[in-house]
DSSP file (Angstrom, degrees, kcal/mol; ACC not computed):
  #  RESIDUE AA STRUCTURE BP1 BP2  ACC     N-H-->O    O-->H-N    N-H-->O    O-->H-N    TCO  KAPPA ALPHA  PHI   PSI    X-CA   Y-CA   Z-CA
    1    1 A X              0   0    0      0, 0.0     2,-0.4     0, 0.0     0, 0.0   0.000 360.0 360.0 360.0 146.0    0.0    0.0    0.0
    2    2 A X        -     0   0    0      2,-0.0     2,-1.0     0, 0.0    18,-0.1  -0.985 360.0-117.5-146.3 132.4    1.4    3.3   -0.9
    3    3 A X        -     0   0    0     -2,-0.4     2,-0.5     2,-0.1     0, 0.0  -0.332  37.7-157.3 -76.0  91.8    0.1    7.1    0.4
    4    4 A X        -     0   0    0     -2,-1.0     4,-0.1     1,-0.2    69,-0.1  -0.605  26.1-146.3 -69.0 127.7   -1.1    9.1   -2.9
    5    5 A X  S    S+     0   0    0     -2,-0.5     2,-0.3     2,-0.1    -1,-0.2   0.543  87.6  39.7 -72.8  -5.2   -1.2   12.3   -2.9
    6    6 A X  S    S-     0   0    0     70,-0.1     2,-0.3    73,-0.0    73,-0.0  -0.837 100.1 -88.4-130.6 166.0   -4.5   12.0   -5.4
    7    7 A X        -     0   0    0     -2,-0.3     2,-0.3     1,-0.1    -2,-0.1  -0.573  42.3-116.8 -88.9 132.8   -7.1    9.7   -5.2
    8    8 A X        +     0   0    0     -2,-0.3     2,-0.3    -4,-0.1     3,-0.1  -0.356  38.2 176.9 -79.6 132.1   -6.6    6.1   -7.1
    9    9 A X        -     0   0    0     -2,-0.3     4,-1.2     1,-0.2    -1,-0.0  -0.978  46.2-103.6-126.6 142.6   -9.1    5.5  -10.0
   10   10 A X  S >  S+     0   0    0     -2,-0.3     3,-2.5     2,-0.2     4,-0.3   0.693 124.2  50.2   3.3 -78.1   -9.7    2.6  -12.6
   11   11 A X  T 3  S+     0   0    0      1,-0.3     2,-2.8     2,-0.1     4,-0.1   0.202 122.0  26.9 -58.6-138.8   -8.2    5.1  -15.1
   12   12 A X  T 3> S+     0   0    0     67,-0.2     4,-1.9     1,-0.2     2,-0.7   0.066  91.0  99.7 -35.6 -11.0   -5.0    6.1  -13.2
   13   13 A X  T <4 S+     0   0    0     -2,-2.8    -1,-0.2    -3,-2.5    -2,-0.1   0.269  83.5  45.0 -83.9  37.8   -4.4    3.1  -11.1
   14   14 A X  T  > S+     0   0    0     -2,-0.7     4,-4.8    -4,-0.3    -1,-0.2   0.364 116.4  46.7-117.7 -64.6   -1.7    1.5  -13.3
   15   15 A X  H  > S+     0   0    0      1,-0.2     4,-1.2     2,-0.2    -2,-0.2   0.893 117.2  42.0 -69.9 -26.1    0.3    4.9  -13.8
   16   16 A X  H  X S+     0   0    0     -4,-1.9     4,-3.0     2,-0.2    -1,-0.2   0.845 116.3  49.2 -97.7 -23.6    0.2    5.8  -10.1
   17   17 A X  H  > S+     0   0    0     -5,-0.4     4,-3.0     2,-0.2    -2,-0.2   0.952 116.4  45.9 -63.8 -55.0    1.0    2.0   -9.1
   18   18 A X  H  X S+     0   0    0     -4,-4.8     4,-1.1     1,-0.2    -1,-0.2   0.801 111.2  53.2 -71.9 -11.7    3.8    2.3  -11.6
   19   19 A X  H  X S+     0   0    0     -4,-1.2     4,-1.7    -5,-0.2     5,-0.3   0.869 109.1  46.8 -52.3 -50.6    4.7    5.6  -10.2
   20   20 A X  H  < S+     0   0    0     -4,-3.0    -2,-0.2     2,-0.2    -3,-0.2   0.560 108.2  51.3 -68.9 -18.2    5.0    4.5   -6.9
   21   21 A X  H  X S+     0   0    0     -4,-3.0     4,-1.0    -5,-0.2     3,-0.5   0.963 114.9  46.1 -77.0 -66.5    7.2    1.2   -7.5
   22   22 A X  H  X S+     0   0    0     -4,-1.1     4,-2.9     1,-0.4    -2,-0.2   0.753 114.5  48.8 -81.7 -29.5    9.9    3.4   -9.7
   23   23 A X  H  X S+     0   0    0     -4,-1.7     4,-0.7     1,-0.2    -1,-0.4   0.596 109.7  50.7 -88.6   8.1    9.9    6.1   -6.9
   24   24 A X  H  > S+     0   0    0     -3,-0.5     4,-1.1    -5,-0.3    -2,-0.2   0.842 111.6  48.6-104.7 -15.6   10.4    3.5   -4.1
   25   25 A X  H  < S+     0   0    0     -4,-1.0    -2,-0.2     1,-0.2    -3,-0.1   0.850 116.1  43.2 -77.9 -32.7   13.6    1.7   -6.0
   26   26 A X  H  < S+     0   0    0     -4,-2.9    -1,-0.2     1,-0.2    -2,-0.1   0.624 110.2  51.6-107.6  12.8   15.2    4.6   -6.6
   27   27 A X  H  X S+     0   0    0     -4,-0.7     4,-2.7     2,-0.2     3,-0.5   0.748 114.7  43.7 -73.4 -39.2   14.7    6.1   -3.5
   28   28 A X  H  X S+     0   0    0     -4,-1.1     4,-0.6     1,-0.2    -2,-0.2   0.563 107.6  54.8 -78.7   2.0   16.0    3.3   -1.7
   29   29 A X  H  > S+     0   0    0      2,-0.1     4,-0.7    -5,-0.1    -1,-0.2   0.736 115.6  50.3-100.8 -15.3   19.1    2.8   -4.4
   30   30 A X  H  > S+     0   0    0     -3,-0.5     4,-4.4     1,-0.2    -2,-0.2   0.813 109.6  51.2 -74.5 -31.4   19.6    7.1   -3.0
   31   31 A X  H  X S+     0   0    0     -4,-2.7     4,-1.6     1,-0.2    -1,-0.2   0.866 105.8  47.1 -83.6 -26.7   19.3    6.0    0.2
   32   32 A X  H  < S+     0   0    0     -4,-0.6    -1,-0.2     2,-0.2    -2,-0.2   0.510 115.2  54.8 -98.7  -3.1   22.1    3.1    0.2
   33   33 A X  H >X S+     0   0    0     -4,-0.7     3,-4.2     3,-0.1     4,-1.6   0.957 102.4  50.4 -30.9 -86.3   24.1    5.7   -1.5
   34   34 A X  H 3X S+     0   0    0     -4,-4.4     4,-1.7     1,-0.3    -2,-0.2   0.808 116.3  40.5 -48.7 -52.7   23.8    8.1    1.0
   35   35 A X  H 3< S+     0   0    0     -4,-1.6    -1,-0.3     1,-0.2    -3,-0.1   0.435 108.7  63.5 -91.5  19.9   24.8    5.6    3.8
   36   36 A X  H X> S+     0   0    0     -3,-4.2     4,-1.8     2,-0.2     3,-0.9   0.924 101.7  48.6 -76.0 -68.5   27.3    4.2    1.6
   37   37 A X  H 3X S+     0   0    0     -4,-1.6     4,-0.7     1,-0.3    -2,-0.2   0.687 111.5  51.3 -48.8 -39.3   29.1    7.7    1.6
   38   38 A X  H 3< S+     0   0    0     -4,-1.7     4,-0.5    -5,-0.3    -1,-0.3   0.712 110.1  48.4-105.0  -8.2   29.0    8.0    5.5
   39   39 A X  H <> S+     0   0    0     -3,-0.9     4,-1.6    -5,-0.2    -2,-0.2   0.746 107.8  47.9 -82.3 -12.2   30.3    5.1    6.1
   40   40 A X  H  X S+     0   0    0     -4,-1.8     4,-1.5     2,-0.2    -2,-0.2   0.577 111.1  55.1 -92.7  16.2   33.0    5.2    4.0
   41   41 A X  H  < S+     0   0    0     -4,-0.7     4,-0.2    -5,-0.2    -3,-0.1   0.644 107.5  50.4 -86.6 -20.1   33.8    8.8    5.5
   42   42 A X  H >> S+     0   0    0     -4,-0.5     3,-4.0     2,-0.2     4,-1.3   0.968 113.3  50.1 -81.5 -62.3   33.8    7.1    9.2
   43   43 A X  H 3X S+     0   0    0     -4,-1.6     4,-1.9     1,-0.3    -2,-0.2   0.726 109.4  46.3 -14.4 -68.3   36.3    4.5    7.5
   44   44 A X  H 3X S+     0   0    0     -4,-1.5     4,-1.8     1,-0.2    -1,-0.3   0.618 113.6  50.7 -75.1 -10.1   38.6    7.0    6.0
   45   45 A X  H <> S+     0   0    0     -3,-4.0     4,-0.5    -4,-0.2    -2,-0.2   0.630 103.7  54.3-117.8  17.6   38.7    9.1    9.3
   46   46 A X  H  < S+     0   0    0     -4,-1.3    -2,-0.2     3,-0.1    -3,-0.2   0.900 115.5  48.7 -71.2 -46.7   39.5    6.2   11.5
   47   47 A X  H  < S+     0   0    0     -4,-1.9    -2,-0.2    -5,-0.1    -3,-0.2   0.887 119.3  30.0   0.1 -94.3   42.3    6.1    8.9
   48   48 A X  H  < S-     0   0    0     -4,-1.8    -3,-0.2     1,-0.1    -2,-0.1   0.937 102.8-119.7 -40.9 -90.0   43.5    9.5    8.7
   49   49 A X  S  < S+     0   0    0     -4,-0.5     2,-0.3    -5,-0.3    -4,-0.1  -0.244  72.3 123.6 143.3   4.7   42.8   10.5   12.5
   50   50 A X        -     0   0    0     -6,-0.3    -2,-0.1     1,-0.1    -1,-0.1  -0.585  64.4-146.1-120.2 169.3   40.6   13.2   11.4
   51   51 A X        +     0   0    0     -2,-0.3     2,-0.2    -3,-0.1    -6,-0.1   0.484  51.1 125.1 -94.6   5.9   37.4   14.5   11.6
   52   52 A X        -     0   0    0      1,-0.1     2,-0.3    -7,-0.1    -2,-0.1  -0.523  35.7-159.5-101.9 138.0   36.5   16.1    8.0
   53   53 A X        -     0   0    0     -2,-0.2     2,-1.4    -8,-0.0     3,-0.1  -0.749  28.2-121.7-125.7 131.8   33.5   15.4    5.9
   54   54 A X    >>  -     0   0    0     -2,-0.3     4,-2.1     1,-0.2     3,-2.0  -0.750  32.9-173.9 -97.7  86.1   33.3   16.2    2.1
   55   55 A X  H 3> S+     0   0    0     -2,-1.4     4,-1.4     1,-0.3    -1,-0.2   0.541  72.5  60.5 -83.3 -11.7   30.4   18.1    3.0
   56   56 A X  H 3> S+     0   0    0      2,-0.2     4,-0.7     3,-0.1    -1,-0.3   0.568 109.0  41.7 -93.5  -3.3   29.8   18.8   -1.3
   57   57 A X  H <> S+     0   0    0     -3,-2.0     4,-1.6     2,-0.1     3,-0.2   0.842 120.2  46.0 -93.8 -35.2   29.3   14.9   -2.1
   58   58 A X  H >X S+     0   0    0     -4,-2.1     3,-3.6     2,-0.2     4,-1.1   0.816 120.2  40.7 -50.6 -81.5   27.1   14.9    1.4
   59   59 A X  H 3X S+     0   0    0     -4,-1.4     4,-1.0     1,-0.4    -1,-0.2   0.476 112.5  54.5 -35.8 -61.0   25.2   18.2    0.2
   60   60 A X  H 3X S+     0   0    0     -4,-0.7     4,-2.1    -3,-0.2    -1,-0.4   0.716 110.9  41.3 -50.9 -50.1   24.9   17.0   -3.3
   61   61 A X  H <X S+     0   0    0     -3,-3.6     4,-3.8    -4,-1.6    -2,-0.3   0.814 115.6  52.3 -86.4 -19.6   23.0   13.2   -2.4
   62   62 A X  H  X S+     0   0    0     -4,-1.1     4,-1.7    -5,-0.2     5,-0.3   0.827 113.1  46.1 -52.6 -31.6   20.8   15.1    0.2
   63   63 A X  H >X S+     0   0    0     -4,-1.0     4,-4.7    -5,-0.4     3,-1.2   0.977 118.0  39.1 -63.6 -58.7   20.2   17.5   -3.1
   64   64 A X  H 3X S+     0   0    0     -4,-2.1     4,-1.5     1,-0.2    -1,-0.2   0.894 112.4  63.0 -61.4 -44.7   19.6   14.5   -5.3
   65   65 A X  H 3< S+     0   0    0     -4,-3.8     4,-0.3   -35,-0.1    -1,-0.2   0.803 116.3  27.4   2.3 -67.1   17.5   12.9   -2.0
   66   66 A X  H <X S+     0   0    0     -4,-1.7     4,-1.6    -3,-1.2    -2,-0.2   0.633 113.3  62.6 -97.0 -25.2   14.8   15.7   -2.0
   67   67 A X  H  < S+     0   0    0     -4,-4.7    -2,-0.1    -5,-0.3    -3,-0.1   0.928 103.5  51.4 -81.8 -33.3   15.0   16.4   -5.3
   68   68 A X  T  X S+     0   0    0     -4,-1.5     4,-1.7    -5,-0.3     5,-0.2   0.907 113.0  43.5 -18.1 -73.3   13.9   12.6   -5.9
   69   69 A X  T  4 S+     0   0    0     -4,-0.3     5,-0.2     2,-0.1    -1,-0.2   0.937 115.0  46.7 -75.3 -24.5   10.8   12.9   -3.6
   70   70 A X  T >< S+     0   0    0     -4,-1.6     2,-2.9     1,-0.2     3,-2.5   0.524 107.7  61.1 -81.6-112.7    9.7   16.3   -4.8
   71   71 A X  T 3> S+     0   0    0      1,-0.3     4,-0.9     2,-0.1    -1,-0.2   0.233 114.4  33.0  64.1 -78.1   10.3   14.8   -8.4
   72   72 A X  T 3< S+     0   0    0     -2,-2.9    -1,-0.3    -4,-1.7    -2,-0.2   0.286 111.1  55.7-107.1  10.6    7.5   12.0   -7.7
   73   73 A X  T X> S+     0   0    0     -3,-2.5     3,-5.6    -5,-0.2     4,-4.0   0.660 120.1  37.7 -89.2 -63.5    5.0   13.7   -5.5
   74   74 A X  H 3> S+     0   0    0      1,-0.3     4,-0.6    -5,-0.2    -2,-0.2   0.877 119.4  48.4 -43.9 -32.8    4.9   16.6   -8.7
   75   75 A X  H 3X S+     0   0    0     -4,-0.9     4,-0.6    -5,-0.3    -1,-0.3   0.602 112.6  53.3 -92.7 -10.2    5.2   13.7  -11.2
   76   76 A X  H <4 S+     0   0    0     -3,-5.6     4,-0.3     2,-0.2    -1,-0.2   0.758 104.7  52.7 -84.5 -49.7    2.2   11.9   -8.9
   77   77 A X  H  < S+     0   0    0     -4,-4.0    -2,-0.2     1,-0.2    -3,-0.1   0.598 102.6  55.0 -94.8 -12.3    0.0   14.4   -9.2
   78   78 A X  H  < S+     0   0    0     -4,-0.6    -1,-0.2     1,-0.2    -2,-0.2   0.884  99.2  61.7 -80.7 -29.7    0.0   14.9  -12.9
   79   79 A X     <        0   0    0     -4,-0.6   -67,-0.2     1,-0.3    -2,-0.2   0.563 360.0 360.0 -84.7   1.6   -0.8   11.6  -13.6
   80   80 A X              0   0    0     -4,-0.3    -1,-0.3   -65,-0.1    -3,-0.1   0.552 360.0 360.0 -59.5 360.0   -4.2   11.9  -11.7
């Protein structure tokens, strides 16, 4: 079950189904990015000794993150 932001009918419920699958793989392929990236930043600063974070690739998959969900809400609510 998946929370639409419009209401499912015959006629959309294929296109919103298939909305909702594509935005849930590739949120979750953003998301194992994202915790990809901070763990190999704890890695490399048990390594080093230091405490610094390449705060433009974090900044940059948070962008691509949000930009993602906004993306498929907008992209949700056309196909109604």
């Amino acid at each position: 079950m998946y929370n639409n932001p419009t209401p499912i009918t015959a006629k959309n419920a294929r296109g919103q189904y298939q909305n909702a699958r594509l935005f849930m793989n590739i949120l979750k392929a953003v998301i194992v990015i994202l915790f990809g990236f901070i763990e190999w930043s704890v890695i490399q600063s048990a390594k080093e000794g230091n405490t610094d974070l390449n705060w433009w690739v974090l900044g940059l998959i948070l962008v691509i993150l949000f930009g993602t969900i906004i993306f498929f809400i907008i992209r949700s609510i056309q196909l109604k």
